[in-house]
PDB file of N, CA, C and O in Angstrom:
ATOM      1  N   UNK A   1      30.088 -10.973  -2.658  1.00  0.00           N
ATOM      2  CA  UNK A   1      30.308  -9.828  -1.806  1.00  0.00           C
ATOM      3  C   UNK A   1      28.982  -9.335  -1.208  1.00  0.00           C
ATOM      4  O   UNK A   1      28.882  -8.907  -0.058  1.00  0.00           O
ATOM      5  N   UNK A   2      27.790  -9.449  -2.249  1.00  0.00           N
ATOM      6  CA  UNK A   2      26.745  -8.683  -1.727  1.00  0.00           C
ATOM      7  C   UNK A   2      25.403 -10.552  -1.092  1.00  0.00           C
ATOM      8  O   UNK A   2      24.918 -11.385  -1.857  1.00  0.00           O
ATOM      9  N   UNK A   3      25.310 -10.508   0.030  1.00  0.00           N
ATOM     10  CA  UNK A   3      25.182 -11.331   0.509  1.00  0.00           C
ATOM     11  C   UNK A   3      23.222 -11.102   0.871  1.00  0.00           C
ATOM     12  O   UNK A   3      22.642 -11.915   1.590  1.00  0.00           O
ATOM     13  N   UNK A   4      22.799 -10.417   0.508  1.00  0.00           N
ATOM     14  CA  UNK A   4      21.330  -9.774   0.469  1.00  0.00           C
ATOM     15  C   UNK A   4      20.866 -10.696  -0.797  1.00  0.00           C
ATOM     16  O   UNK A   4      21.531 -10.939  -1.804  1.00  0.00           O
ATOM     17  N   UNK A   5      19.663 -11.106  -0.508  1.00  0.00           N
ATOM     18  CA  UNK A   5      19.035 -11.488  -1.719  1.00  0.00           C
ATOM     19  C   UNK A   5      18.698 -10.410  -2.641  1.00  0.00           C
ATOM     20  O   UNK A   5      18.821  -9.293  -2.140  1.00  0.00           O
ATOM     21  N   UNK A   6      18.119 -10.458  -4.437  1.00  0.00           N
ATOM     22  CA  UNK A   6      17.977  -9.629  -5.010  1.00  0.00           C
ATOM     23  C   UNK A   6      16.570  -9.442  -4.782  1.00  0.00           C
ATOM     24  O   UNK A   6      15.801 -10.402  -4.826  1.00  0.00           O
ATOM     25  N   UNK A   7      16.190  -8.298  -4.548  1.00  0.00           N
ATOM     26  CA  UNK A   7      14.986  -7.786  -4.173  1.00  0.00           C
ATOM     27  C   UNK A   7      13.956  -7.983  -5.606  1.00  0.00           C
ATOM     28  O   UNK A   7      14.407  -7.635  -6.697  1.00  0.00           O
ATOM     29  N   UNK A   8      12.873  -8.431  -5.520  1.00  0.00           N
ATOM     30  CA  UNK A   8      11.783  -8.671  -6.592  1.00  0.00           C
ATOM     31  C   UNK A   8      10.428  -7.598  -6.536  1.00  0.00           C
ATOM     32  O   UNK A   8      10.168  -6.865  -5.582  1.00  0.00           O
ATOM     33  N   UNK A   9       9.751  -7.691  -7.631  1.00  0.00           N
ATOM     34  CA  UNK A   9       8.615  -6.926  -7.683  1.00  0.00           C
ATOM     35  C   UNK A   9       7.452  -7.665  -7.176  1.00  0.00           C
ATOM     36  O   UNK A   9       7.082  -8.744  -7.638  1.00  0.00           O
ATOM     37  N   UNK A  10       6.831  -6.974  -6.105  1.00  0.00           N
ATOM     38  CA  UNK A  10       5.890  -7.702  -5.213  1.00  0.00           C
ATOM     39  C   UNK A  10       4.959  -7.957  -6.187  1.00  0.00           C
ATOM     40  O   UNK A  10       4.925  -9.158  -6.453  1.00  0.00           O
ATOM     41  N   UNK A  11       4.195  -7.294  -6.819  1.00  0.00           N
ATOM     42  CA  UNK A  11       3.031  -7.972  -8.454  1.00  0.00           C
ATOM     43  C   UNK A  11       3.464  -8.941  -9.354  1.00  0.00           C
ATOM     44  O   UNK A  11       2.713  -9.870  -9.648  1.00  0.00           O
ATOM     45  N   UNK A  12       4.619  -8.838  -9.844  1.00  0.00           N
ATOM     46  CA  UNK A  12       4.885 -10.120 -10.953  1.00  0.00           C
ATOM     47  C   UNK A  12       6.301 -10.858 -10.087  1.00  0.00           C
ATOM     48  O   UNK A  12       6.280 -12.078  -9.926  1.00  0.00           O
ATOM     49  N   UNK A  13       7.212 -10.236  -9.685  1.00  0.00           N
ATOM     50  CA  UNK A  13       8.542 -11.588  -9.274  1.00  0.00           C
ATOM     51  C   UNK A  13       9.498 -10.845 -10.180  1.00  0.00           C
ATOM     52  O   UNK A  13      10.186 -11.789 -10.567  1.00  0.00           O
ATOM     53  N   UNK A  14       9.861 -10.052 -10.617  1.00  0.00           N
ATOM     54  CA  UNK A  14      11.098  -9.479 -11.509  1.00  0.00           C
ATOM     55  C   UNK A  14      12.047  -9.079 -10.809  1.00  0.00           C
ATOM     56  O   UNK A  14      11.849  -8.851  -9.616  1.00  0.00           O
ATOM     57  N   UNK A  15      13.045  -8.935 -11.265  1.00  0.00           N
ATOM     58  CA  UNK A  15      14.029  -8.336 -10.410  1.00  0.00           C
ATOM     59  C   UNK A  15      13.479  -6.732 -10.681  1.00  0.00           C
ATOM     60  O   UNK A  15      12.990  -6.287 -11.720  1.00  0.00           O
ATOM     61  N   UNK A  16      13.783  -5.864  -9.098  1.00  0.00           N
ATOM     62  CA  UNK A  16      13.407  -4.807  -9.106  1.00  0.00           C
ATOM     63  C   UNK A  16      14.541  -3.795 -10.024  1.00  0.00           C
ATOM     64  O   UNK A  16      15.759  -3.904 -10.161  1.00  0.00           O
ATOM     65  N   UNK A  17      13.507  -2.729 -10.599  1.00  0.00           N
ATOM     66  CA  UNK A  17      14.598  -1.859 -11.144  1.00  0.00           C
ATOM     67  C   UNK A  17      14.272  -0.377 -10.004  1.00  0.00           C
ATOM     68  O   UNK A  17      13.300   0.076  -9.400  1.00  0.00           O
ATOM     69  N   UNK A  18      16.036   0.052 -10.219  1.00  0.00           N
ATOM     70  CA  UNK A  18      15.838   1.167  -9.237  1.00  0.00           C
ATOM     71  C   UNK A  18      14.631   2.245  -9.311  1.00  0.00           C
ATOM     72  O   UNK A  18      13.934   2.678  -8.394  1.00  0.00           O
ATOM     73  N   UNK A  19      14.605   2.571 -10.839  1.00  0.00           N
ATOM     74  CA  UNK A  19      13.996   3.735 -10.904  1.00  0.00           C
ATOM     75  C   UNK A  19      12.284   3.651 -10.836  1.00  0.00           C
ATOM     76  O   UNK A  19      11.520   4.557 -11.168  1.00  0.00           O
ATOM     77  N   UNK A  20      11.968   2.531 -10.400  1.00  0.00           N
ATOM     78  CA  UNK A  20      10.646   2.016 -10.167  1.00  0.00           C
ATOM     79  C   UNK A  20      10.784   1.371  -8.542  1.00  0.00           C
ATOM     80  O   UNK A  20       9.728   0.855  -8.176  1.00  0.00           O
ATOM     81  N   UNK A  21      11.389   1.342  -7.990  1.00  0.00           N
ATOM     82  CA  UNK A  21      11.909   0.854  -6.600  1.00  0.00           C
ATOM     83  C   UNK A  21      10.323   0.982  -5.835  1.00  0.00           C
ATOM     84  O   UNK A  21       9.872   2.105  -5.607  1.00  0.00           O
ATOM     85  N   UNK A  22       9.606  -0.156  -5.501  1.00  0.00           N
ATOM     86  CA  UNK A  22       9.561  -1.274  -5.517  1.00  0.00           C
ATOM     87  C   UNK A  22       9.254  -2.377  -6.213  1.00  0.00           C
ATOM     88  O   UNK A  22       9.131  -3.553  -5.871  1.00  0.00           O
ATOM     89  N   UNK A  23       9.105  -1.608  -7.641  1.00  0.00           N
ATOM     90  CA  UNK A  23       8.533  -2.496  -9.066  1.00  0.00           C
ATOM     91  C   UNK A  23       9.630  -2.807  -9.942  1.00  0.00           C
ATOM     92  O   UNK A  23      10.755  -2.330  -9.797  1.00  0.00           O
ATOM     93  N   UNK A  24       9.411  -3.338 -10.545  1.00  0.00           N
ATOM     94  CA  UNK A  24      10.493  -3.965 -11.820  1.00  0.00           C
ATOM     95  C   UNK A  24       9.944  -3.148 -12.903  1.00  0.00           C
ATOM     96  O   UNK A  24      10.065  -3.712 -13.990  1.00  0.00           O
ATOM     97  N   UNK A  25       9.198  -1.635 -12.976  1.00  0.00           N
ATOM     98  CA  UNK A  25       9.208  -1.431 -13.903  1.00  0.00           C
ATOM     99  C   UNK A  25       7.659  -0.294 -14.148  1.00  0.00           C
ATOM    100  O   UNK A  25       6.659  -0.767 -13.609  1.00  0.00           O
ATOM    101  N   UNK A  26       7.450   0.966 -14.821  1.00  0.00           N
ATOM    102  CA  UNK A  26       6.387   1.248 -14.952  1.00  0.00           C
ATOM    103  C   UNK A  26       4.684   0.758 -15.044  1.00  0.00           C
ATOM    104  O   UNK A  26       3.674   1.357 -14.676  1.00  0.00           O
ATOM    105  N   UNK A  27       4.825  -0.329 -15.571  1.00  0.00           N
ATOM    106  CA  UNK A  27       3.635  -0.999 -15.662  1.00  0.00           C
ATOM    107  C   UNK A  27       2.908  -1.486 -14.503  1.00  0.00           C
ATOM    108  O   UNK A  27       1.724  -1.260 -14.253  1.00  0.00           O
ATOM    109  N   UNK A  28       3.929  -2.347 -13.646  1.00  0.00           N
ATOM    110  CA  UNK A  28       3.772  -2.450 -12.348  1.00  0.00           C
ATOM    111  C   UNK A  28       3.558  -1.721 -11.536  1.00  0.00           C
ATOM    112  O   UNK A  28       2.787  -2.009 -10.620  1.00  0.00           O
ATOM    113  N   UNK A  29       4.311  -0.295 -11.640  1.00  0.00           N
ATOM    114  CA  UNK A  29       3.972   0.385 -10.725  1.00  0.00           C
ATOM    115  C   UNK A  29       2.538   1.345 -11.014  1.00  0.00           C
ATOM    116  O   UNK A  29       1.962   1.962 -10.118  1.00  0.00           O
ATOM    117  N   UNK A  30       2.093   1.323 -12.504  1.00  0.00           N
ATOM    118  CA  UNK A  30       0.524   1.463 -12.609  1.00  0.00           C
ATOM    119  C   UNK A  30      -0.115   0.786 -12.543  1.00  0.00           C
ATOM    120  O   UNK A  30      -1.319   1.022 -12.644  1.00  0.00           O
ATOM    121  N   UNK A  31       0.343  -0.315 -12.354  1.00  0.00           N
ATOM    122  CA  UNK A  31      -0.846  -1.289 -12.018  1.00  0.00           C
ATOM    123  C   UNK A  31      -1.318  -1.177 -10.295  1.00  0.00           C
ATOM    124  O   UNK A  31      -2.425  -1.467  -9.841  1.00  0.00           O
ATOM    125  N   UNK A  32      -0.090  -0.658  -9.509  1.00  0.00           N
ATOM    126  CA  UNK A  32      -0.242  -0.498  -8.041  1.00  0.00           C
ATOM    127  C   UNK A  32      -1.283   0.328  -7.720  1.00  0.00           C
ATOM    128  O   UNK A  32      -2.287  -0.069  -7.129  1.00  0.00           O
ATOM    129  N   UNK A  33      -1.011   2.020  -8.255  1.00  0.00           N
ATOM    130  CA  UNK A  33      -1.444   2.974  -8.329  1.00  0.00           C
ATOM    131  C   UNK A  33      -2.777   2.519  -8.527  1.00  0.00           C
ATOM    132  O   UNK A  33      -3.520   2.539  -7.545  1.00  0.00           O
ATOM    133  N   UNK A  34      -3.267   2.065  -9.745  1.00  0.00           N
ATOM    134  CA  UNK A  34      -4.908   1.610 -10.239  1.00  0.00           C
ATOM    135  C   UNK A  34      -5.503   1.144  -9.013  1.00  0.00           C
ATOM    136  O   UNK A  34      -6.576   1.596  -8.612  1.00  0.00           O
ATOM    137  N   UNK A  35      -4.490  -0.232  -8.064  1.00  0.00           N
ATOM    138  CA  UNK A  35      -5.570  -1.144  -6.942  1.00  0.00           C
ATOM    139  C   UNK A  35      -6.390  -0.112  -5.929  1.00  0.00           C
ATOM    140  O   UNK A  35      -7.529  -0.047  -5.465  1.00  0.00           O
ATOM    141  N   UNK A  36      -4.620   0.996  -5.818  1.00  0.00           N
ATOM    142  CA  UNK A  36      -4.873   1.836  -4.512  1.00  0.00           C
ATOM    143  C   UNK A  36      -6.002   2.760  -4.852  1.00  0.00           C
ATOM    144  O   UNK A  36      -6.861   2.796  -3.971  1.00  0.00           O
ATOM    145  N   UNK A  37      -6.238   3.541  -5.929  1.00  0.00           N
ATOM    146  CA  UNK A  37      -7.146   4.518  -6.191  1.00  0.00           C
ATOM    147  C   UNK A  37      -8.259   3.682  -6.885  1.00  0.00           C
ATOM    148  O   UNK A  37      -9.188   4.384  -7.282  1.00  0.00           O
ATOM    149  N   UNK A  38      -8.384   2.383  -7.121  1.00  0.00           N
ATOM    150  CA  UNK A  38      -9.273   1.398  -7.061  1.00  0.00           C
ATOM    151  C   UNK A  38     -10.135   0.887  -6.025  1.00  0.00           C
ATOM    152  O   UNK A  38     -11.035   0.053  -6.121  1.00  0.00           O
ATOM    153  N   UNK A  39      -9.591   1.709  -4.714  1.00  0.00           N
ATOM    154  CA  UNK A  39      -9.771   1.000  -3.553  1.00  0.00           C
ATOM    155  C   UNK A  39      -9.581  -0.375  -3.398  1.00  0.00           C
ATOM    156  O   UNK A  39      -9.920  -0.597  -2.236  1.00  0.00           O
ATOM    157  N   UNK A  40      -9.112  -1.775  -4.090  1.00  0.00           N
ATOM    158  CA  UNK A  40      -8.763  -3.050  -3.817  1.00  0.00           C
ATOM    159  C   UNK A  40      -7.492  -2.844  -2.210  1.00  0.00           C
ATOM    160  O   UNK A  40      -7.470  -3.356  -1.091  1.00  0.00           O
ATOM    161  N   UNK A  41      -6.817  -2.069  -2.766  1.00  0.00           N
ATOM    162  CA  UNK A  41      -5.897  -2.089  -0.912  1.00  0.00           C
ATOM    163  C   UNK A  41      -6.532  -1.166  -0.068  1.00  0.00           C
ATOM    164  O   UNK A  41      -6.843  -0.156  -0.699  1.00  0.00           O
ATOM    165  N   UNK A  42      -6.845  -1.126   1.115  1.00  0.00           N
ATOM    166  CA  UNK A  42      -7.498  -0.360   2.038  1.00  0.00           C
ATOM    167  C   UNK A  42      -6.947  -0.445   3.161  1.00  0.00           C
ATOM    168  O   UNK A  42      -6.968  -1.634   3.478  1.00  0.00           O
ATOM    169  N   UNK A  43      -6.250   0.431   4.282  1.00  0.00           N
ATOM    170  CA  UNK A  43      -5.654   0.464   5.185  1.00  0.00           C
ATOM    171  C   UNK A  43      -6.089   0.645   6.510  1.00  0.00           C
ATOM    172  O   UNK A  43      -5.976   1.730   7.080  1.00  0.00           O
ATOM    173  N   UNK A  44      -6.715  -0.630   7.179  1.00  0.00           N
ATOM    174  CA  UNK A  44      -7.563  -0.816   8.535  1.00  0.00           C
ATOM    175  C   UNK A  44      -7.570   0.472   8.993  1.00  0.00           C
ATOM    176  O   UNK A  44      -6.600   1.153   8.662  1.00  0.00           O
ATOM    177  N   UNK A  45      -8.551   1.064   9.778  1.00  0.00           N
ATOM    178  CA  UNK A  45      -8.908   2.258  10.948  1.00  0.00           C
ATOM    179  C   UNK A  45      -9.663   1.960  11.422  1.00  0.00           C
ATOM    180  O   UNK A  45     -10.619   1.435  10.852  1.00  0.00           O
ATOM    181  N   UNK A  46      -9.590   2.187  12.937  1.00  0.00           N
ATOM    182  CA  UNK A  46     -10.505   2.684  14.069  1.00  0.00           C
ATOM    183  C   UNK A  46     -11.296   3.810  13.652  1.00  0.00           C
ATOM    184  O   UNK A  46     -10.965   4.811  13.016  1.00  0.00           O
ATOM    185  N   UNK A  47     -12.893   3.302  14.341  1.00  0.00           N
ATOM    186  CA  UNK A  47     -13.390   4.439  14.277  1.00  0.00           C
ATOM    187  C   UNK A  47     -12.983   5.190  15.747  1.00  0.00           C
ATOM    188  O   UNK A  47     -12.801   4.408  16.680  1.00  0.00           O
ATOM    189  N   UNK A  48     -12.807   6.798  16.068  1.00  0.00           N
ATOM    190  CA  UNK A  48     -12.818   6.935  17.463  1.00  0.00           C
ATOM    191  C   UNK A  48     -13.240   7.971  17.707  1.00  0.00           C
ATOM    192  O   UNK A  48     -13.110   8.933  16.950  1.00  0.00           O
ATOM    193  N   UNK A  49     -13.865   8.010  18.866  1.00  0.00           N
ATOM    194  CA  UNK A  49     -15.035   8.923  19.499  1.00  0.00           C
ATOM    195  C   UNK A  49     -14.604  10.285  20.106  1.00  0.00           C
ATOM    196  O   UNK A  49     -14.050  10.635  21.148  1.00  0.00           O
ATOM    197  N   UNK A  50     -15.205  11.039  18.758  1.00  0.00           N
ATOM    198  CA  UNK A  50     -14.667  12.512  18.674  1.00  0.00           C
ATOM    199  C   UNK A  50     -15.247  13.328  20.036  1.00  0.00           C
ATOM    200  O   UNK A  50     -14.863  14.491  20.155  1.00  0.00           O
ATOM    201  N   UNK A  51     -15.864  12.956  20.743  1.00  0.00           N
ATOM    202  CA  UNK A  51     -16.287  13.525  21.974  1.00  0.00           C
ATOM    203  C   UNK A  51     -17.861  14.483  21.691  1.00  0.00           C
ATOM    204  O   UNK A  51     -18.540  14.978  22.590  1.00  0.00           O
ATOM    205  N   UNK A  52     -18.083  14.532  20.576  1.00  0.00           N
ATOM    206  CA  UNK A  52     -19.298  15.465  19.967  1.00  0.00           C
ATOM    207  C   UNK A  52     -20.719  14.940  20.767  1.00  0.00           C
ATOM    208  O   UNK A  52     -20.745  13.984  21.542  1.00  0.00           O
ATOM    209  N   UNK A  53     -21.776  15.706  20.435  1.00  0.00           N
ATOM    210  CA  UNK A  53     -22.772  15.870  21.004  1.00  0.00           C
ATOM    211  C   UNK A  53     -23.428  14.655  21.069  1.00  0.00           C
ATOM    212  O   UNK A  53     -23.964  14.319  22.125  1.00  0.00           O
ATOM    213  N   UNK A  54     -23.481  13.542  19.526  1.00  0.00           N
ATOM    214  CA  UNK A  54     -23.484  12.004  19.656  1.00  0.00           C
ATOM    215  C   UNK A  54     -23.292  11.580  20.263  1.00  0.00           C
ATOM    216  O   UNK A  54     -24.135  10.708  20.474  1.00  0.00           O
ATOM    217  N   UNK A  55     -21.973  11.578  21.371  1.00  0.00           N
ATOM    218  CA  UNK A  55     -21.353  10.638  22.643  1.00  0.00           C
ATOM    219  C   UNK A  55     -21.871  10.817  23.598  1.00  0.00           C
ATOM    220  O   UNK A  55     -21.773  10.031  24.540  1.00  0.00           O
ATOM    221  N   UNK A  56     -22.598  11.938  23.640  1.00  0.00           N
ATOM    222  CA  UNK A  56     -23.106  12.163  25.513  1.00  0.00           C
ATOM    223  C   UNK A  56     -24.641  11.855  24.769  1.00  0.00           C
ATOM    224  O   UNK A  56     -25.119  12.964  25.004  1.00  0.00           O
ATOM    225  N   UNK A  57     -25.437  11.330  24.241  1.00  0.00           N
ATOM    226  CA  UNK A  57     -26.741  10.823  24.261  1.00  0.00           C
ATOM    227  C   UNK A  57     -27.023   9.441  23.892  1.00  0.00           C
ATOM    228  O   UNK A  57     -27.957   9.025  23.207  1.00  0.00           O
ATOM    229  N   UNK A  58     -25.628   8.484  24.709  1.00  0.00           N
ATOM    230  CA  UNK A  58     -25.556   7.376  24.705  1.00  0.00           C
ATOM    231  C   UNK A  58     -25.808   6.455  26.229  1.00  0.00           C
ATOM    232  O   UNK A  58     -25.973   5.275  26.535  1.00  0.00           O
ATOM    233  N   UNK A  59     -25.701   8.162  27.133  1.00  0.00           N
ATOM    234  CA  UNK A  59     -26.548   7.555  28.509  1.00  0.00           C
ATOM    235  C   UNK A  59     -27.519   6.497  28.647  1.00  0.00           C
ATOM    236  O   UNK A  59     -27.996   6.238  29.752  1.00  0.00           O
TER     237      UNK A  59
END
């Protein structure tokens, strides 16, 4: 009936449990938490040019 694959935990491959949704489980999901406030994941940015007094003494 349910024609969706079963969704897994992106760190180990488990089947996901809801109450950890997208982990299979607490551990995993501290282990996520650790990379992010680890800085290991970092989420690309532009730097962009606030218009400040720096930009006009680039004449």
């Amino acid at each position: 009936m349910n024609d969706r694959p079963a969704r897994r935990c992106p760190l180990c491959g488990k089947p996901v449990e809801p109450a950890y949704r997208p982990f299979c489980g607490k551990r995993c999901a501290d282990l996520d938490l650790a990379r992010w406030l680890g800085e290991r994941y970092r989420v690309p940015a532009a730097e962009e040019d606030d218009g400040g007094p720096e930009a006009d003494d680039k004449d």
